[in-house]
Each structure stands twice: as C-alpha cells, then as structure tokens.
C-alpha positions as CSV (number, residue, x, y, z in Angstrom):
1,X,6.3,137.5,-50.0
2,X,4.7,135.3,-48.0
3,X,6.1,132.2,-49.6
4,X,9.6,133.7,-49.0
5,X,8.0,134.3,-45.2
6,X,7.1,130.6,-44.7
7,X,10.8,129.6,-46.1
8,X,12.2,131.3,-43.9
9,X,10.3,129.8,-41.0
10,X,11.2,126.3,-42.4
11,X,14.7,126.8,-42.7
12,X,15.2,128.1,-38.8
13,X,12.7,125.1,-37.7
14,X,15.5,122.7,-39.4
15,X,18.1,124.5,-38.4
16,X,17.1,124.6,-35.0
17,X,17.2,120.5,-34.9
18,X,21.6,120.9,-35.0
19,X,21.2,122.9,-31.8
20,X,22.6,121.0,-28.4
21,X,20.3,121.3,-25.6
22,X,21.2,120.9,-22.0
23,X,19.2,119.3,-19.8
24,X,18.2,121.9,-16.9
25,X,15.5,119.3,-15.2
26,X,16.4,117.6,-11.7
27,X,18.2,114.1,-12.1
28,X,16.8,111.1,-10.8
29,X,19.0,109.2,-8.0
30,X,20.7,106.7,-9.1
31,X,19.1,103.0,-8.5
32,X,20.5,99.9,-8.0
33,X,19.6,97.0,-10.7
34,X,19.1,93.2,-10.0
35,X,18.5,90.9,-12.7
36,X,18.8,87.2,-12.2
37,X,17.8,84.9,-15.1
38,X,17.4,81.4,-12.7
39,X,17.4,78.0,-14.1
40,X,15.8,75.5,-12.2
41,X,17.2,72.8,-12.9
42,X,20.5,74.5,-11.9
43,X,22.5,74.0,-9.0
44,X,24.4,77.0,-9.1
45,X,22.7,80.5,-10.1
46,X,24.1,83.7,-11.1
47,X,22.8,87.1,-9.3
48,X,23.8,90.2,-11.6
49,X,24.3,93.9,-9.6
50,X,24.9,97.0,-11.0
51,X,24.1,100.8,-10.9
52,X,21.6,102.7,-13.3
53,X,22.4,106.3,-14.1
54,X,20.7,108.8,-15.5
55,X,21.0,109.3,-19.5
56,X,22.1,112.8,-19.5
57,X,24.2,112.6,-16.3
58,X,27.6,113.2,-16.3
59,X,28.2,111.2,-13.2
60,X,29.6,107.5,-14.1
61,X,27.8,104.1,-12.9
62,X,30.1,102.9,-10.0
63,X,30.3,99.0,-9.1
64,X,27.7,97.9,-6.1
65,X,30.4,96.9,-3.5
66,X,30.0,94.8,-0.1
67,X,26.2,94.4,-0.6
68,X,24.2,92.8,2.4
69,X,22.4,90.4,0.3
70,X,20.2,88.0,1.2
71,X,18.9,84.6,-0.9
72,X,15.9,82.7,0.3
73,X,13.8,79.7,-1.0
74,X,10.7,79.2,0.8
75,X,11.7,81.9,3.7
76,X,14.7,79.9,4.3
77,X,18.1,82.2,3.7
78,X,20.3,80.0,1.4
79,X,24.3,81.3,1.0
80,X,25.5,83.5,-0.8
81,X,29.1,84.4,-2.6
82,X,30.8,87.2,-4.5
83,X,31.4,85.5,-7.9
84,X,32.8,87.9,-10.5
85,X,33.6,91.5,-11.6
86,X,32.7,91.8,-15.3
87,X,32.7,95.6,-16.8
88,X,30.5,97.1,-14.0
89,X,28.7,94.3,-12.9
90,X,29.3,92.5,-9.8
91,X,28.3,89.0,-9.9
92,X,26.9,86.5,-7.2
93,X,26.1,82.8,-6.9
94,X,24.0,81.1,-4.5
95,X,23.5,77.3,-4.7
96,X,20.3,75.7,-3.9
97,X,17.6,72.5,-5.0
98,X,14.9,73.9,-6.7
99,X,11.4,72.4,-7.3
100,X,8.1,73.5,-8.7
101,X,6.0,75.6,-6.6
102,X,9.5,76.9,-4.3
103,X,9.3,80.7,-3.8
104,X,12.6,82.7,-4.4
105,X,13.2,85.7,-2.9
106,X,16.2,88.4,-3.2
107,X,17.0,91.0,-0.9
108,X,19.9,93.4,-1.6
109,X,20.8,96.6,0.7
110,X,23.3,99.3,0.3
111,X,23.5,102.4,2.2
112,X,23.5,104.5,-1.0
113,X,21.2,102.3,-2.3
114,X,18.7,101.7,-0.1
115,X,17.0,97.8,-0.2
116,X,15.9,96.4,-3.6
117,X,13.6,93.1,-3.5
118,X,12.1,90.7,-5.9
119,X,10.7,86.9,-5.9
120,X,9.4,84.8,-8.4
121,X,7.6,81.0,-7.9
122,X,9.6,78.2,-10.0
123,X,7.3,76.8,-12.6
124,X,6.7,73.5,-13.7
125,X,8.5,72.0,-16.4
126,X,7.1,71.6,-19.9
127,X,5.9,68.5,-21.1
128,X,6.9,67.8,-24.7
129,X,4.8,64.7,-26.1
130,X,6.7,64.1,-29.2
131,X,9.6,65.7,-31.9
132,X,8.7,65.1,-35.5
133,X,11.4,66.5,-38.5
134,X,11.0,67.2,-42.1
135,X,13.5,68.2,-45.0
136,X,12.4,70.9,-47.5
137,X,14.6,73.6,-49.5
138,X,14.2,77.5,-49.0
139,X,13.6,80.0,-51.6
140,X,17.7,80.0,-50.9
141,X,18.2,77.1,-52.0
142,X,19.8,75.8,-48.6
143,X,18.5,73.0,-46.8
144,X,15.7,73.5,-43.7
145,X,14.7,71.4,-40.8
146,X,11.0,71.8,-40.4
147,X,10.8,70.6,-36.9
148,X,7.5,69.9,-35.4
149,X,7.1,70.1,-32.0
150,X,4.2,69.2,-29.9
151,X,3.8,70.3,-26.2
152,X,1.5,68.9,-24.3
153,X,-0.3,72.4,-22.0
154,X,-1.2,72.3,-18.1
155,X,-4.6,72.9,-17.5
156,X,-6.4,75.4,-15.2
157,X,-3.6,78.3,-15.3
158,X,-1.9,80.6,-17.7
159,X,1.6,78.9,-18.8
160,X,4.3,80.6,-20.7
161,X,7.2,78.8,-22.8
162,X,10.4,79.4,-24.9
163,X,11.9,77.3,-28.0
164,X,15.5,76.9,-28.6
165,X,16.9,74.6,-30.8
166,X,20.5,73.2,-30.6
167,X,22.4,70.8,-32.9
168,X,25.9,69.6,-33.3
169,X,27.8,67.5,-35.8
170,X,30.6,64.9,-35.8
171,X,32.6,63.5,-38.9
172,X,33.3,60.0,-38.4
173,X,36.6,58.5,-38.6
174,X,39.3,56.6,-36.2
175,X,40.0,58.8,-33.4
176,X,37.0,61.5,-34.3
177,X,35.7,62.9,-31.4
178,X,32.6,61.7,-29.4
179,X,29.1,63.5,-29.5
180,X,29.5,64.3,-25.8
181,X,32.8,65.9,-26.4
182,X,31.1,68.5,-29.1
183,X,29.6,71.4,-27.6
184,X,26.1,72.2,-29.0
185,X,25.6,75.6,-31.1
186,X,22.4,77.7,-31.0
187,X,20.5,77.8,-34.6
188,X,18.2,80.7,-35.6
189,X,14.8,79.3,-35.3
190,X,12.8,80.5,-37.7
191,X,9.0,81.1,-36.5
192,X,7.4,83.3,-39.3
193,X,4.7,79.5,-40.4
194,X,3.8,79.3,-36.7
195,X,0.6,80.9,-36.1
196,X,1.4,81.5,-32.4
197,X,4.1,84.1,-33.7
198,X,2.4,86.1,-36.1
199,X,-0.1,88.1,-33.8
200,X,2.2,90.9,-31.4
201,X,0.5,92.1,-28.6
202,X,1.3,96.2,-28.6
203,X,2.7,96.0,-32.0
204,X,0.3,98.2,-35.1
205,X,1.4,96.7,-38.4
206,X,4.6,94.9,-37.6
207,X,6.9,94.8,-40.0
208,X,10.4,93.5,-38.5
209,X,11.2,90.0,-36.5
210,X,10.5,91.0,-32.9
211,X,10.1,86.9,-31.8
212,X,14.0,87.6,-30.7
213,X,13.9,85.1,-27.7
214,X,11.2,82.6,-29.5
215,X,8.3,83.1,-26.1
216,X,4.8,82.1,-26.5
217,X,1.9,81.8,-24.2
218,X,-0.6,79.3,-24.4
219,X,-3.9,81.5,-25.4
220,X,-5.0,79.5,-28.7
221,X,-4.2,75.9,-27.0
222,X,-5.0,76.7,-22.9
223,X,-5.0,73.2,-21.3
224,X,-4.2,70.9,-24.7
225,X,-1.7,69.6,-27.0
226,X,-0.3,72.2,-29.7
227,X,2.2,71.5,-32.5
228,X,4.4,74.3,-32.9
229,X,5.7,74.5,-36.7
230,X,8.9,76.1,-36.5
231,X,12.6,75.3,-38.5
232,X,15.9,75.7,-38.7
233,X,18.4,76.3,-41.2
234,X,20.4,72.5,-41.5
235,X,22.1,70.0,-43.6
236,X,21.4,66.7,-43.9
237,X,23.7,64.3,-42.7
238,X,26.4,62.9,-46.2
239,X,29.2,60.4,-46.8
240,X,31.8,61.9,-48.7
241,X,33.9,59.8,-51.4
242,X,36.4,58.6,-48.6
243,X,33.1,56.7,-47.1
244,X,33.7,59.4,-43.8
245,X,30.2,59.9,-42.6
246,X,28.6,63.2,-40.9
247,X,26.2,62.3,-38.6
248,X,24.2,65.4,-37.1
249,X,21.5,65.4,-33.9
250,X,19.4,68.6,-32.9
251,X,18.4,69.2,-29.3
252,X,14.8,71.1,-28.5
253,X,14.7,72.7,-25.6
254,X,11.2,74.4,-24.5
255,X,11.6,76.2,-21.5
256,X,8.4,77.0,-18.7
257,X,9.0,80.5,-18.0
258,X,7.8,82.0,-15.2
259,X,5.3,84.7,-15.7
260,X,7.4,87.6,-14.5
261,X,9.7,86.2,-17.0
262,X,8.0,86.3,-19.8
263,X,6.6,89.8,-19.2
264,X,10.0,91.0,-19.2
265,X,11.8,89.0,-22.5
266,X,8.1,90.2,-24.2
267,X,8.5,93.7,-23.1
268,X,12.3,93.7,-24.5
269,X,11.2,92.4,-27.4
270,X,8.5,94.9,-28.4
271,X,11.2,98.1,-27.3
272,X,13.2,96.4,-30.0
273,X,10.9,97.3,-33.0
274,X,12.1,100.0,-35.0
275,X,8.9,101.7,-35.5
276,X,9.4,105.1,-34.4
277,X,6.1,105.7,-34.1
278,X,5.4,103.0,-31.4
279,X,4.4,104.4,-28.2
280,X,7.8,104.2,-25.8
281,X,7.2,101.1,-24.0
282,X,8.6,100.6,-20.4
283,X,10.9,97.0,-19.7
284,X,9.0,95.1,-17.2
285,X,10.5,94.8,-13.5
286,X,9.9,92.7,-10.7
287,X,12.5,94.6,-8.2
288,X,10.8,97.0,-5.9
289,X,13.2,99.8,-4.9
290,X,15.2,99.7,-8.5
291,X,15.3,97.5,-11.7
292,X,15.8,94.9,-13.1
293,X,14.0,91.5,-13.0
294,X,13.5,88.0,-10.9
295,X,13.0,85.8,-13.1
296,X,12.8,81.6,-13.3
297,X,12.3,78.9,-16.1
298,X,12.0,75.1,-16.1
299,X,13.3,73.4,-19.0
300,X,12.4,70.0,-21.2
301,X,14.3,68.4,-23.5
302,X,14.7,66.1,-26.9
303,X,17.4,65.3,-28.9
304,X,17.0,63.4,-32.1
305,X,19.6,62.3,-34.4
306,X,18.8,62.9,-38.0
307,X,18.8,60.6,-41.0
C-alpha cells in the first residue's frame, strides 16, 4: 500500500512538470543596452543600441530612437552619426585617432531610458616576436598547420590577448587573381595542446570547448615571452598535372584586449557550457544604468606564406 502511495506521489510530481505557470512577480523596466566592440586601429567605430526586455513579458523590445549621445576621447566630445537600422538595433559611428593610454567614454540618454555610461582605456598593442609553422596529419587523416606563436608580454601589469588565424589561397594562372584581391577567411583554431587553454576559471570538470573566442591572459608568462602551440586545419600548397600552382599564406592576428573586454568574451564563454549544473553565471557589463559592454582591443599582425 505504501508502494502504490509513493507511485502515486511520483506520477503527480512528473506530471506537474507539463503544467504552464504564469509569472505573477513585478517586471523589471526595461533597460537600454550599449555594446561597442572598438578597434583601435580603426578609424571608424560602430556603437550598437537596443532595448532589453524582460523574459516573460509580453511587451516587445522597441528601437532606441533620437538618442542624445555623446562620444569622448580624453574628455574631448568627438561626432557622432546615426549609421544603421538592423532588426532592432540602431547603429552609430563616431570617427576618431586612437592611441594607447586614450580614455573612451559613452554617454547615451533617453527619456524613457534614463542615461547609460561606460569607458574603457585603449591598450597597447601586442608584440609578436616571431611565427614558426609545422605540417602533421590528424587522427582524420586531413592536413594541420601547427602554428607556433610566440608573444613577447609587457611587464609590470596584467595583459589580456586573443588569437585568430586567417588564411587565403590563390591558383596561379594568366589572369588569376592577386592575393590582395582575395578576401581572407577565418579558420577554427584549434587550442586543446596549449596549456594556457586547458585550465577554465569557474568551470568543475569541463567537458565541452568553451575557448569560443581563443582569449588568454598572461598568468603563467607575466612579463616574458610565451609560445602559444595552437593549429589549424590546412592544406599544403600543390601543383596539379597542368603545372597550375596553389600558393596559400595564413595571417595571425593576436589582439590586446582591454580588461573590460576580456571579462566580458570570458564571461560569455563560460554561460556557454552546457553543464546544467553550473552555477548561472552573470555576462559582464561595463554600462552603468543598463547593459551591455565598452570594450577596446589593439591588434598585431603576421602573415606568412607557406611552402
């Protein structure tokens, strides 16, 4: 009998889950978000606005219209102009010289809104020392560019960085295009032999690939050079029957990312894992008065063809 009791209890616990329930708790007001992903090395720089809205809320994001916005770089206001409407994001560009050390600050005011503010410091860019490239084949059987990367660290502060690997690819022959009229495509970089990538801050036995934007900080090399060990899935360069040649070059990038920055891409990153047992983590924001973030990144550069 009490077996049959204790079924019963089971089956309207699970039953239960199907149930809808409405949400009876006060809504927050709506907020207005500001994200603005700033390369340095940029002349012109895209300012993202949009509305955030409560999850349960019936009530629609609406686009931020006729903002009085206001762009400075060290306390002096810089122009500002409407850009874009994409979805239900209004988009602005300011144009400005940036340099290491310059403070930029955001201002955005609505009446609905309210103000919303952020800054961030530009950092300063990377220094890569050298590019070295190795072939080897994957358990796959496809090709790999092992691509060793060394980046020579400031000393006396905390520095934060980003990989990104580009390449492109040209068939030679009498009216081919030019390298410089090939775009360059993104490859996956592949970090799992990289030390630097295999410790998670936050993150009890990870199991899935949470390195989505490829950031590291420089805690095991503060102030010294470090050789990252990453690599890329490639094919080496061939000359067919015809004696047409493929010739192939990769571009590393590593990127200085602001600190503010990096907080955010890490905190994305680790609200990405699929562990449902993971305590909830909260995305980083720089924007006082809403979300969003501020963020800045100084970028280096080598391109290499390969052989």
């Amino acid at each position: 009998m009490k077996a049959f009791r204790y079924s019963i209890a089971l089956l309207c616990l699970f039953s239960s889950c199907n149930d809808d329930v409405d949400f009876k708790g006060k809504e927050p007001a709506s907020k207005m978000v500001v994200n603005a992903v700033i390369n340095s090395q940029s002349d012109t720089n895209l300012i993202k606005l949009s509305e955030s809205t409560f999850i349960y809320s019936d009530v629609k994001p609406k686009l931020i219209e006729n903002p009085n916005m206001e762009v400075k770089i060290n306390d002096r206001p810089v122009t500002t102009s409407f850009d874009h409407v994409k979805r239900m994001n209004s988009y602005y560009n300011f144009t400005a010289s940036l340099h290491p050390g310059d403070k930029v600050e955001v201002s955005v005011h609505t009446a609905e809104h309210g103000t919303v503010y952020g800054a961030d410091i530009v950092p300063q860019a990377p220094v890569i020392a050298s590019v070295h490239y190795e072939w080897f084949t994957g358990q796959d059987n496809y090709s790999r560019l092992r691509t060793l990367v060394t980046v020579k660290d400031k000393p006396n502060e905390k520095n934060y960085y980003r990989i990104l690997i580009k390449g492109k690819s040209i068939l030679e022959y009498e009216g081919a295009p030019t390298f410089d009229e090939v775009d360059w495509q993104f490859l996956d970089v592949h970090v799992d032999q990289e030390i630097l990538f295999n410790h998670i801050d936050g993150i009890a036995g990870n199991d899935t690939d949470t390195h989505t934007y490829r950031i590291f900080s420089d805690d095991l090399f503060q102030g010294k050079e470090y050789t990252l060990n990453v690599y890329v899935r490639q094919d080496k360069p061939w000359e067919d029957s015809w004696g047409m040649v493929i010739r192939r070059l990769i571009k590393v990038e590593i990127h200085a990312l602001s600190e503010s920055l990096y907080l955010y891409l890490r905190s994305l990153e680790i609200a990405s894992n699929e562990d449902i047992f993971q305590e909830p983590v909260k995305v980083y924001t720089n924007i006082e008065g809403g979300y969003g973030v501020l963020g800045i990144y100084n970028a280096n550069e080598k391109i290499i063809e390969l052989k």
